[in-house]
C-alpha positions as CSV (number, residue, x, y, z in Angstrom):
1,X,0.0,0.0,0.0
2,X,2.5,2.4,0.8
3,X,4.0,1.7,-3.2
4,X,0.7,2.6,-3.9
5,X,0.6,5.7,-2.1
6,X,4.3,6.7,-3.3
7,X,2.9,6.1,-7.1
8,X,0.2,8.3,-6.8
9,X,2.1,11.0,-5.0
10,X,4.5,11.0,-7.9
11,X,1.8,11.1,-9.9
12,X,0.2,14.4,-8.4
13,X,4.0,15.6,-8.8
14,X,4.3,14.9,-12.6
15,X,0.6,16.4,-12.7
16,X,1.5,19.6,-10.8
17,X,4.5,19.4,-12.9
18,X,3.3,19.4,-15.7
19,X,0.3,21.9,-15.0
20,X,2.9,24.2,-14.0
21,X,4.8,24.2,-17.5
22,X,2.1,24.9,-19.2
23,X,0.9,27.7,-17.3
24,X,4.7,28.6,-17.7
25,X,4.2,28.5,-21.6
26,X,1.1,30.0,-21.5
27,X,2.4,33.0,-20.1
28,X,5.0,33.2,-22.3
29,X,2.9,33.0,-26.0
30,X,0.5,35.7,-23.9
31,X,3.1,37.7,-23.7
32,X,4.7,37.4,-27.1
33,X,1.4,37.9,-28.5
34,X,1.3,41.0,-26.9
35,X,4.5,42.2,-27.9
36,X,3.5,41.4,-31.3
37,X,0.4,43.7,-31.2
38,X,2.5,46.3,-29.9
39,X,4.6,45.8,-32.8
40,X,1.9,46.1,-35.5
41,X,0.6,49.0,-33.7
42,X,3.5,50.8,-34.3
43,X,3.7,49.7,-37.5
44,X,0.3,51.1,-38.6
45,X,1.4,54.1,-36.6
46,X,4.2,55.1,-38.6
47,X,2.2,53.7,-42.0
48,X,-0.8,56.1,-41.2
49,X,1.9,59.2,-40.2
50,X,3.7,58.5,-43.7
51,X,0.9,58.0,-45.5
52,X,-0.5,61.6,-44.0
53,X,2.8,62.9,-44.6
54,X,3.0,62.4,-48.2
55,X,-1.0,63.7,-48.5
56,X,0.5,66.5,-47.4
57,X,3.1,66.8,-49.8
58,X,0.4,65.7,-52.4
59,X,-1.4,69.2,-51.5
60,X,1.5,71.4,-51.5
61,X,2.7,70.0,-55.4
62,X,-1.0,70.4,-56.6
63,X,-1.2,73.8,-54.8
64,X,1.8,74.8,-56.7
65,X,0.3,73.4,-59.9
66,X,2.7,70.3,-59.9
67,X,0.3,67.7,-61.2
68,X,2.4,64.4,-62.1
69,X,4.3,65.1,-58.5
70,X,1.0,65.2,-56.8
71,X,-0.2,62.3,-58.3
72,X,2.5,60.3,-57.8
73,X,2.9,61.7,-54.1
74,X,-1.3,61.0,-53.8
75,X,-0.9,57.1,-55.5
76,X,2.0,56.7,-53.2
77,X,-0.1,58.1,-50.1
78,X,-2.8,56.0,-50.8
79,X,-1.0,52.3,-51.1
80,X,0.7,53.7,-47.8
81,X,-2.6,54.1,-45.9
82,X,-4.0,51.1,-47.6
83,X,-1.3,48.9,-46.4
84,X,-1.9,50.5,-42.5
85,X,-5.8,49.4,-43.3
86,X,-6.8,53.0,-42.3
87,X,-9.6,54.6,-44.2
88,X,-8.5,58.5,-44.6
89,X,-10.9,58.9,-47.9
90,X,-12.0,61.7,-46.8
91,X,-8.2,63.5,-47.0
92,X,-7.5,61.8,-50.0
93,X,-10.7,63.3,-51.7
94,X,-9.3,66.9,-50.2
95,X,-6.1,66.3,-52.2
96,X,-8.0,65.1,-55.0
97,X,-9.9,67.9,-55.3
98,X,-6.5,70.3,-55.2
99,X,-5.7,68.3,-57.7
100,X,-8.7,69.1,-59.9
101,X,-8.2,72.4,-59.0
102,X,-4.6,72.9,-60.0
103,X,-6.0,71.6,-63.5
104,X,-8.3,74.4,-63.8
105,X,-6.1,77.2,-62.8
106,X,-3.7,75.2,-65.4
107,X,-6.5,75.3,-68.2
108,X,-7.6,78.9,-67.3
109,X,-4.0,79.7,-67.5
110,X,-3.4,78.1,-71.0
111,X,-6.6,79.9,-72.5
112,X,-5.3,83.1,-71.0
113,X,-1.9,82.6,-72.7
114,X,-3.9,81.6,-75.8
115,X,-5.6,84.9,-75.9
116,X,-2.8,87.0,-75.0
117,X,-0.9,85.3,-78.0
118,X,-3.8,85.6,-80.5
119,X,-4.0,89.5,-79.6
120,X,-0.4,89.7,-80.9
């Protein structure tokens, strides 16, 4: 009996043991999980800041009637911000429509020149 006893006490042992390693591990993929969120959180962070950065830039070539840089800087802006998986359509539509702006000033500009050089 007392064999009997002894196996079940090392039994309980390899049990605790054994419940003990996996709370051990358990902890551990917890907390790399949550390191890993951190990680992507900083990573959207800095997509969504380069992304806003470069709508920026988008609006400051359009407002300077730089078209094929703004459009380059908007398509680039928006892969950016679509990789983060952040929805800014609303500032994109702003620098869209400084875009479509600096091709009016550009148009009314040309028909001006056109007239000036007709009156020649």
């Amino acid at each position: 009996s007392t064999t009997e006893e002894e196996e079940q006490e090392e039994k309980r042992a390899a049990e605790q043991a054994r419940s003990e390693e996996e709370s051990r591990e358990e902890a551990r993929l917890t907390e790399e999980a949550s390191g890993l969120a951190r990680e992507e959180e900083e990573r959207v962070a800095a997509l969504v800041a380069e992304g806003e950065d470069l709508l920026g830039k988008a609006t400051v070539e359009a407002e300077a009637l730089r078209l094929p840089q703004a459009q380059a800087l908007l398509t680039e802006a928006k892969g950016v911000l679509m990789e983060a998986g952040v929805d800014h359509a609303e500032q994109v539509r702003g620098v869209e429509a400084a875009i479509d702006e600096a091709k009016e000033e550009i148009k009314a500009k040309e028909v001006e020149q056109t007239i000036e050089v007709s009156r020649e």
